[in-house]
C-alpha positions in Angstrom: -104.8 -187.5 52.9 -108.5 -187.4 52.6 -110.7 -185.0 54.7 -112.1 -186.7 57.7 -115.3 -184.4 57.2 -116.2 -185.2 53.3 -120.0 -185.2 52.6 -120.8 -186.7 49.4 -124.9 -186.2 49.4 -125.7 -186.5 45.7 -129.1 -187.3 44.2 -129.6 -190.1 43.6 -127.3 -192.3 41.4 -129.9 -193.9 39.4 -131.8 -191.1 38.7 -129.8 -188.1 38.7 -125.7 -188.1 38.1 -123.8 -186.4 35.6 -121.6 -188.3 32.8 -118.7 -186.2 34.5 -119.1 -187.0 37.7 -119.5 -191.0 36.9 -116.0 -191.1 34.9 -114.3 -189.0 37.7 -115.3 -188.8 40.9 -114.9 -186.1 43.2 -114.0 -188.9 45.4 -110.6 -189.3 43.4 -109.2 -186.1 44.1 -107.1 -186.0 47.4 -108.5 -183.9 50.2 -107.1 -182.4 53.4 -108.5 -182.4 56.8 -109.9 -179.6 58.3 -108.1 -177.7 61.4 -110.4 -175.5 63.6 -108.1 -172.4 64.9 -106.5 -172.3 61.4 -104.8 -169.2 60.1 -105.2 -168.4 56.2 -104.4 -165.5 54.0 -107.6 -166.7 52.2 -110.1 -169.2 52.7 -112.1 -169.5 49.6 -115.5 -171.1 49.9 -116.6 -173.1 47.2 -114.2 -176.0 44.5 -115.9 -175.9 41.1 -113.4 -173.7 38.6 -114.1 -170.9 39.9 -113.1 -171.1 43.6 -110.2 -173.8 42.7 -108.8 -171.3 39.8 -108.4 -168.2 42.1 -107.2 -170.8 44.8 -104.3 -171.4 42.5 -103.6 -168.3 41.0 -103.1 -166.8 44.8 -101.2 -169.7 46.0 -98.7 -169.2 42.6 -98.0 -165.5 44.5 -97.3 -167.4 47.8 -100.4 -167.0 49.4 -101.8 -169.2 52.0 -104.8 -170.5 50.8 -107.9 -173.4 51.8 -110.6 -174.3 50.0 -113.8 -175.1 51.8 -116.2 -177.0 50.3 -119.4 -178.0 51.5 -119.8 -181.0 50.1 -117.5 -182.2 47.4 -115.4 -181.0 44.8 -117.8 -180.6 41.8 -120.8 -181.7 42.7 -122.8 -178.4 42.0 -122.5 -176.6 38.9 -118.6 -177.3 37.2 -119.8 -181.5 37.6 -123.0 -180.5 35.9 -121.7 -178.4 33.2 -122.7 -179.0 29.2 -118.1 -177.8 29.7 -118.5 -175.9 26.2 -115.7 -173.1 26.2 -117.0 -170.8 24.1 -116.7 -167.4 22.8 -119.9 -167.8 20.8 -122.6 -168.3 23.5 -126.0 -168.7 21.6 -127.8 -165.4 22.0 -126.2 -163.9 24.9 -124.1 -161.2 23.2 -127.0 -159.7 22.1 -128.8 -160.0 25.4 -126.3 -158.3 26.9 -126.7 -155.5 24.2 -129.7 -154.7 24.8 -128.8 -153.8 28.4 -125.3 -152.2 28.0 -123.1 -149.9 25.7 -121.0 -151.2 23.2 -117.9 -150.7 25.5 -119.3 -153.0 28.0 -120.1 -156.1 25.6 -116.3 -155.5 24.4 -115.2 -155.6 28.2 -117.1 -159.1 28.4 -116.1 -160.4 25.6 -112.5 -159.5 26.4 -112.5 -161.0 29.6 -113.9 -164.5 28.1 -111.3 -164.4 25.9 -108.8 -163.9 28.5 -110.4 -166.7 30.7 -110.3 -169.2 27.4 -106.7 -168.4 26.2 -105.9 -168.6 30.0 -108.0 -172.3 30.7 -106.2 -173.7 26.9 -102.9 -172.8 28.3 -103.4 -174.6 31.5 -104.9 -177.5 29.2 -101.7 -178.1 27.4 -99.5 -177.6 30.1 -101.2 -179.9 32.3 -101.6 -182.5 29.7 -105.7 -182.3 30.5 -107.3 -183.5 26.9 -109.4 -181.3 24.8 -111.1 -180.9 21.2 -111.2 -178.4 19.3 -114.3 -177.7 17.6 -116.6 -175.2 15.4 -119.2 -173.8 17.9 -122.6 -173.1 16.2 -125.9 -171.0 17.3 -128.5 -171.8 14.9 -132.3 -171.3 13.9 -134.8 -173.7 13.2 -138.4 -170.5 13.1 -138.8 -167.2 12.0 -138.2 -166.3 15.5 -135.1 -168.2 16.5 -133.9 -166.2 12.7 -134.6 -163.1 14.1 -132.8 -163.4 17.6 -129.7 -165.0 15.8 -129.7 -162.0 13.2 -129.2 -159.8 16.4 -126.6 -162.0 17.6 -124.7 -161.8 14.3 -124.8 -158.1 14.6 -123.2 -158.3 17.9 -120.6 -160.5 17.9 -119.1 -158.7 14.6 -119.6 -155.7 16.6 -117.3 -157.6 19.3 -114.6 -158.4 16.9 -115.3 -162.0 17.1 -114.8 -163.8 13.2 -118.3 -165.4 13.1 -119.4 -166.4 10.0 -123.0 -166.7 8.8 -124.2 -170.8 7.1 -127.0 -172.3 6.6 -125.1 -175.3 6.2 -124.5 -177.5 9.4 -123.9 -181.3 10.0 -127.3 -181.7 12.1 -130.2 -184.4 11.4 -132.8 -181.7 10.5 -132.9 -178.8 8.4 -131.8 -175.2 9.8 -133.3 -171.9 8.5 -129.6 -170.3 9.6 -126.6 -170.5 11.7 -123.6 -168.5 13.0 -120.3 -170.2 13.3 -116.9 -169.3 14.9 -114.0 -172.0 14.8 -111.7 -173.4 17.1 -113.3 -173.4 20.8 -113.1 -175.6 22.5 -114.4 -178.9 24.8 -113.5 -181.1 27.6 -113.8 -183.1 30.8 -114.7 -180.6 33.8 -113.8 -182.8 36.2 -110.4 -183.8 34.8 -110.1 -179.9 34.8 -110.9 -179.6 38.3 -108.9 -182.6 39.7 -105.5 -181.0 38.0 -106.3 -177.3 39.9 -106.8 -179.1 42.7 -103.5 -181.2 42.7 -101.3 -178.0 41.9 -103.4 -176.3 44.6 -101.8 -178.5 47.1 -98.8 -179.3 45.5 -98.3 -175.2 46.4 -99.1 -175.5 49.9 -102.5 -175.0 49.9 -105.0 -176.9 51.5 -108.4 -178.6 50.0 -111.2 -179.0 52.6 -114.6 -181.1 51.6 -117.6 -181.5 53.7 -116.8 -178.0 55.6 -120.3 -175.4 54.8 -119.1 -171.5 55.7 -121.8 -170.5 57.5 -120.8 -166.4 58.5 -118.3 -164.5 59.0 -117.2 -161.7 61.1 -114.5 -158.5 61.5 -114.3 -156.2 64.4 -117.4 -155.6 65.7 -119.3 -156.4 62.0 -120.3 -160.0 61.0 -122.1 -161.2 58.0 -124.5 -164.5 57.9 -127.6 -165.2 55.6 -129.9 -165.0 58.3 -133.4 -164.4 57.5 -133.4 -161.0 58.8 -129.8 -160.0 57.4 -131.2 -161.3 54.0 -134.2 -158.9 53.8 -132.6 -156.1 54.8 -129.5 -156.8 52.4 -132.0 -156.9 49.4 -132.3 -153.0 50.1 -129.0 -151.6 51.1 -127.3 -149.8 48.9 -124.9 -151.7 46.5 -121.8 -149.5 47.6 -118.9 -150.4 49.6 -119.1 -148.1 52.2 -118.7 -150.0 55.3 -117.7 -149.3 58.9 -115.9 -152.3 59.5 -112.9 -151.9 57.3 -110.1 -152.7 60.5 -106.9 -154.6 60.5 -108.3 -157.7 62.2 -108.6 -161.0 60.5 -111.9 -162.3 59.5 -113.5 -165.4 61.4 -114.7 -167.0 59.2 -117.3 -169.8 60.6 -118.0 -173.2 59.3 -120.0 -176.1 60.1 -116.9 -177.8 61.8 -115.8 -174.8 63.5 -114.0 -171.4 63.0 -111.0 -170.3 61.1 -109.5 -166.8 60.7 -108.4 -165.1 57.4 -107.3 -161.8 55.8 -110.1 -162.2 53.2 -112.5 -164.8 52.3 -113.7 -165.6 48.1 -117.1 -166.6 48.0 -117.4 -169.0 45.2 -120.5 -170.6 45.9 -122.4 -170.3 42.7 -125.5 -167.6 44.2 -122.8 -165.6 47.2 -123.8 -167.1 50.5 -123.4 -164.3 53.7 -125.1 -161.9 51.0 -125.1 -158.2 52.4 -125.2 -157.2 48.5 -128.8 -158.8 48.1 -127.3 -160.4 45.2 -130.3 -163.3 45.4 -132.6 -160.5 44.8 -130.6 -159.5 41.5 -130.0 -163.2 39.8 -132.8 -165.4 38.7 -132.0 -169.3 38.9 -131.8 -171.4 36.4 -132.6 -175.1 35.8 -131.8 -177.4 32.5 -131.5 -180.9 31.5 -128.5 -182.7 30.0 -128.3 -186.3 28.7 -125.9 -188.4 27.4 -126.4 -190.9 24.6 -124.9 -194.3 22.4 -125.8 -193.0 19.1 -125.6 -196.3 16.4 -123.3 -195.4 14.0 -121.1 -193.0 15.7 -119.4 -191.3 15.3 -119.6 -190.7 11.9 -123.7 -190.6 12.9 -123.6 -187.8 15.2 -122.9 -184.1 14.7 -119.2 -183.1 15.1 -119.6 -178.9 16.5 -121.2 -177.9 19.1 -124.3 -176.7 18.6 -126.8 -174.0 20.2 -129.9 -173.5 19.4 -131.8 -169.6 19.5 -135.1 -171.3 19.4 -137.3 -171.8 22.5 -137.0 -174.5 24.6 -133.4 -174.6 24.2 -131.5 -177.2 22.7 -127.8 -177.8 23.1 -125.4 -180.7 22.0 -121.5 -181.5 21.9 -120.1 -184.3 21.6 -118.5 -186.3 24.5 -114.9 -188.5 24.1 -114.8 -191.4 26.9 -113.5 -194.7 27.6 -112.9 -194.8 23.7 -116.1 -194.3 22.7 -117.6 -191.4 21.2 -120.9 -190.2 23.0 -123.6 -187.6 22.1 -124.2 -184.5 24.7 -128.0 -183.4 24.2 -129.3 -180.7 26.8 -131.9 -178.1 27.5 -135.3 -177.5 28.2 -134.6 -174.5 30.9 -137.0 -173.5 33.5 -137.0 -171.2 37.0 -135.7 -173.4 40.0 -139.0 -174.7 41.5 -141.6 -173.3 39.2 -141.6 -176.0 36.3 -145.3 -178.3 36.3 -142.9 -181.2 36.1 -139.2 -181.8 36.1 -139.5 -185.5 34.9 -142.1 -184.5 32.1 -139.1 -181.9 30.9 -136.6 -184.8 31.0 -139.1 -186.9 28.8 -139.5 -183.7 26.2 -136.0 -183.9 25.7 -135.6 -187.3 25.5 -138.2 -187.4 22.8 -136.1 -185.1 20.5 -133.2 -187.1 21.2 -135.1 -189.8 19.9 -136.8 -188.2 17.1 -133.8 -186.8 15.4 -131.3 -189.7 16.7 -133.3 -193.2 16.4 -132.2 -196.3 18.3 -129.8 -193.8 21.2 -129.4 -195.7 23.9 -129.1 -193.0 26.9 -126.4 -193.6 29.4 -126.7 -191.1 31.9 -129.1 -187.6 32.6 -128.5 -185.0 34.6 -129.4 -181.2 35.6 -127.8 -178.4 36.3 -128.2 -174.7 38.3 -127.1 -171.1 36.9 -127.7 -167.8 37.6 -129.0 -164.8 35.5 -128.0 -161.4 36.7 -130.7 -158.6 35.7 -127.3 -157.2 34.1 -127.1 -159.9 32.0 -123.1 -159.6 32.9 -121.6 -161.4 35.7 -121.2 -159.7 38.9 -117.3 -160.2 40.4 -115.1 -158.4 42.8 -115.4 -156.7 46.1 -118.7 -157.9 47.9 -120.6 -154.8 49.2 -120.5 -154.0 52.8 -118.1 -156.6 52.8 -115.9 -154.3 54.6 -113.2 -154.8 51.7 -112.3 -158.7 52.7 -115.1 -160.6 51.1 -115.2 -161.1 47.2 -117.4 -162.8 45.1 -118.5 -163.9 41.6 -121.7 -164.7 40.1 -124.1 -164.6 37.2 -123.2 -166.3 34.8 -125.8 -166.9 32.9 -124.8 -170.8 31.6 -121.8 -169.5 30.7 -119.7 -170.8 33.3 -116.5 -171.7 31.8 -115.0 -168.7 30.3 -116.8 -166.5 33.1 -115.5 -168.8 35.8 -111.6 -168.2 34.8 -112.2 -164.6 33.8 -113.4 -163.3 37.4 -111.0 -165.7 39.1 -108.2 -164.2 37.0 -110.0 -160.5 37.6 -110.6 -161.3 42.0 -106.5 -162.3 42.1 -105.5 -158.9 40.5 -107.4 -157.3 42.5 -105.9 -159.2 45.7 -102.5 -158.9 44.4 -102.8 -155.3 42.9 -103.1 -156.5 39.2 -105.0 -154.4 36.7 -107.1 -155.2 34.0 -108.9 -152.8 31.7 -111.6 -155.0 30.7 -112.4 -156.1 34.6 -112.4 -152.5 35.6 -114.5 -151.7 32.7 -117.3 -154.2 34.0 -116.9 -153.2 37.0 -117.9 -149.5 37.1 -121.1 -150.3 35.1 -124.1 -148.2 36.2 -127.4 -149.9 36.1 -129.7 -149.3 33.5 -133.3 -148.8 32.3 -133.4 -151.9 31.2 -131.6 -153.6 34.0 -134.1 -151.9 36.3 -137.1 -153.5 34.6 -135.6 -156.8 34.2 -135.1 -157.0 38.0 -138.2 -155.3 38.9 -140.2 -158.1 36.6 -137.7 -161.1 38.3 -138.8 -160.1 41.9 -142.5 -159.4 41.1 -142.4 -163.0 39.9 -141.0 -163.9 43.0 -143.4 -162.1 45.4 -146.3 -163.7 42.8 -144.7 -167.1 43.8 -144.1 -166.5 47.0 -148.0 -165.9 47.6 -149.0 -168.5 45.8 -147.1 -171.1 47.5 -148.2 -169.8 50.7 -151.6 -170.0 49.8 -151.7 -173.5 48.6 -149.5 -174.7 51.5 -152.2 -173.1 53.8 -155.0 -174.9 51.8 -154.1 -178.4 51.4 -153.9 -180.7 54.4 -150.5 -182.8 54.4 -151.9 -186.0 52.8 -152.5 -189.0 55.9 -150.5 -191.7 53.5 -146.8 -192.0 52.4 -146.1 -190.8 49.0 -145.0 -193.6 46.3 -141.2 -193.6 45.3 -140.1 -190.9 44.2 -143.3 -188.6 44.8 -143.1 -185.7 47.7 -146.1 -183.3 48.6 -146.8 -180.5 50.9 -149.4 -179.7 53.0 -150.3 -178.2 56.6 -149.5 -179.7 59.4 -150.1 -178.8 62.7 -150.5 -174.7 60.8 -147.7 -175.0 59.5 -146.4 -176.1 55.9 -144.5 -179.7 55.9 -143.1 -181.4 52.9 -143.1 -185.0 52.9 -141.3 -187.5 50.3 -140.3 -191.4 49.6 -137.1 -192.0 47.9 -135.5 -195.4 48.0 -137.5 -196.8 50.4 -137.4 -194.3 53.0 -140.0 -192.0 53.4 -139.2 -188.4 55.1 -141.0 -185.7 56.8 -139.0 -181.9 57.0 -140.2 -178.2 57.3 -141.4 -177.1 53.5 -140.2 -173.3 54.1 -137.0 -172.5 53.1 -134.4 -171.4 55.6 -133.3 -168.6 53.0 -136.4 -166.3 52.9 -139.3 -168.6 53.8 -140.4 -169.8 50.3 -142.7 -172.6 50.5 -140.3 -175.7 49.1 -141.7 -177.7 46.1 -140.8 -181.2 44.7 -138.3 -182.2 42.3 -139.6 -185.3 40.6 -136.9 -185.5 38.0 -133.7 -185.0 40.9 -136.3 -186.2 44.0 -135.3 -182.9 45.9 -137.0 -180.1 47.4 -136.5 -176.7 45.5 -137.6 -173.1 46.4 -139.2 -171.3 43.6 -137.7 -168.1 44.8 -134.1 -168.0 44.6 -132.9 -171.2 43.8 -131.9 -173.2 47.0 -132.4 -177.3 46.8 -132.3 -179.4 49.6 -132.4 -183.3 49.4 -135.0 -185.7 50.5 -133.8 -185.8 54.0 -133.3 -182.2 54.3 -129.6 -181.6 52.9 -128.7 -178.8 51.9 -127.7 -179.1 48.1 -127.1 -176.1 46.9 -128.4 -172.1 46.7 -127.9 -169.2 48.9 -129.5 -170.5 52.0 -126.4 -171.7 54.4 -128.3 -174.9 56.8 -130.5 -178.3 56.1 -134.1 -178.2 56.5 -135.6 -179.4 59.8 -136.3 -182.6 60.0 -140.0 -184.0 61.5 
């Protein structure tokens, strides 16, 4: 049975909708309805691979389980993924280096090893296809050279079999390139839809169009209210709590409430944050398109490739409806503070077209991650959380190892599991380096903040209609608006963010409004599409 609640806001089809998401809709995968007064052993919020892997790995021990999602399966970051599995992720084992011991990168790269060989096996046994393929990082300066020397150092420091070549199958010569064979590719979504039929085929229970909106134990609750939010972004990141008790969770929704003995918060950036966990990540947007390539495939490179060089260039290539497609991606940017989002999608299409002449794009998309100031993902018990609430988060574009990893590292933890490498991550003390990394994040937040304030205050909310697909913000009536025409239909909502008050601005590559300060994205009608805050903008 389908939910009688699904939501299925995207942005708009013609604009904005990812290859993955076109060939298999979230719409596809069977959904259950939701039941206010509904007793759970967990309720896990969020169905990318994250939330949908633990779902499945507690309901395999017998555990009750529901998914809510708030929209629809997919839709935010696993739809949107480049869906590389990879143990070679471009310069990120040296990143994470530079922050941590030696022992720590180990522990990570453990753990995404354990979340590959875990995802392959459920591949095969699930009969969900998959390619094999060499995974690449490579250099095309002097300083994209230098950063992949330091990644060469790390990952044979990690024990991974990397091999150094200066030889690849791209359209344009490399000054060097690491190489590790055998990871892997596939279809997120086909991914997704098999979790989610043994999910209920177990007994558990898939909600869509159900937001969790707080929760509560005893005499503590946790919501992301404005208040709860600033205060969070100070408290100490232990979990000493008074409101470890017996008593269930309530665990409140959109639709209603529903009780639980612990609740998985899955959601990409935590929502009901008393860790300040938005304080310590810094969002993420890039670009992916998909392309006809004449010739193909023989035209188009085979491995998936990674580029060390800034902006960022990414491509894989992509097996559908019996053709053979070319993955292109990149161009990153801070949620909200790019010039232009289109003019980022033009770069890239550009290069696509300067190294591959005559594509003919199919579809283009973007995506959302989060970058701890750890440069490791942060999973397990959520601070304060009085021992029920878990999450996982940060990680870093590296979302399909890292997804499987903390899922498989959250169920141990539930079922009283152990895992050296989890434990290892998880007692990691912050460092220098971590310290100034965060401390430079949030300054550039504040500096944003202000600014956005400022101009809001400045500028008068323009007396016309914006032209399709154009949005603007201005004061109205002393306050900051956002206006915006999209399909016809021209809307007026509050610009400040219902998160921490950021002053919204516009997406012209998705048409949504985006807060520069920790990542939230709302649609043109006031949606809420994604981030930590938990409602829709108010609509004028």
């Amino acid at each position: 049975m389908n939910s009688q609640t699904t939501h299925s806001t995207y942005e708009p089809a013609d604009t904005h909708r990812s290859l993955w998401l076109d060939t298999h809709t979230p719409e596809s995968i069977p959904t259950d309805p939701f039941t206010e007064g509904a007793h759970y052993d967990t309720v896990v919020a969020g169905a990318g691979l994250t939330g949908l892997t633990t779902a499945v790995l507690l309901a395999r021990s017998g555990h009750k389980v529901a998914v809510l999602e708030a929209r629809s399966v997919g839709v935010v970051a696993t739809g949107n993924t480049t869906a590389k599995l990879s143990l070679l992720q471009g310069t990120n084992l040296s990143s994470i280096r530079k922050h941590h011991s030696d022992e720590i990168l180990q522990a990570y790269v453990d753990g995404n090893q354990e979340g590959q060989s875990w995802l392959v096996r459920y591949l095969e046994e699930h009969g969900v296809p998959y390619q094999r393929r060499t995974a690449y990082t490579y250099a095309a300066t002097e300083s994209g050279l230098s950063s992949l020397r330091e990644e060469l150092a790390a990952c044979q420091n990690a024990g991974l079999p990397v091999e150094w070549t200066e030889r690849t199958d791209l359209p344009f010569p490399v000054s060097g390139a690491i190489a590790l064979k055998d990871q892997i590719q596939f279809h997120p979504m086909e991914v997704l839809g098999a979790l989610a039929a043994e999910l209920r085929h177990r007994g558990g229970e898939l909600i869509e169009g159900v937001r969790v909106t707080g929760a509560s134990s005893g005499d503590g609750s946790w919501r992301d209210t404005e208040e709860d939010a600033a205060r969070s972004s100070t408290d100490d990141d232990t979990e000493g709590s008074p409101l470890i008790d017996s008593a269930p969770l309530t665990v409140e929704t959109g639709q209603g409430s529903v009780t639980a003995s612990r609740l998985m918060l899955a959601t990409g950036v935590p929502v009901l944050d008393r860790g300040g966990y938005f304080a310590k990540l810094k969002p993420n947007r890039s670009y992916a398109m998909t392309y006809r390539v004449p010739g193909s495939p023989a035209s188009i490179p085979e491995g998936m490739y990674l580029s060390a060089d800034s902006p960022g260039r990414t491509l894989r290539t992509v097996p559908v409806n019996g053709e053979e497609l070319l993955l292109i991606g990149g161009n990153d940017h801070v949620v909200g503070r790019s010039p232009s989002e289109a003019a980022a999608v033009q770069d890239l299409e550009d290069w696509a077209q300067e190294h591959f002449p005559g594509a003919e794009r199919t579809h283009v998309w973007s995506a959302q991650d989060y970058r701890t100031s750890q440069y490791v993902p942060f999973f397990g018990k959520l601070p304060r959380g009085g021992g029920k609430i878990y999450l996982a988060t940060g990680y870093n574009k590296w979302g399909m190892s890292n997804a499987v990893a903390a899922a498989l590292a959250i169920s141990a933890q539930i079922l009283g599991g152990h895992m050296a490498w989890a434990e290892t991550l998880g007692a990691r003390m912050t460092s220098p380096s971590d310290v100034l990394t965060g401390l430079k994040d949030n300054a550039e937040v504040g500096a944003t903040m202000v600014a956005g304030w400022a101009a809001a205050e400045v500028h008068a909310l323009p007396k016309e209609a914006p032209a399709e697909g154009e949005g603007a913000v201005g004061r109205e009536h002393g306050k900051p608006v956002a206006v915006s025409t999209v399909e016809g239909e021209t809307c007026k909502v509050s610009a400040i963010c219902p998160h921490l008050g950021g002053v919204l601005k516009w997406n012209d590559a998705a048409l949504s409004w985006d807060c520069p300060l920790h990542g939230s994205r709302f649609a043109a009608d006031g949606e809420l599409l994604e981030g930590p805050a938990v409602t829709n903008l108010s609509r004028l």
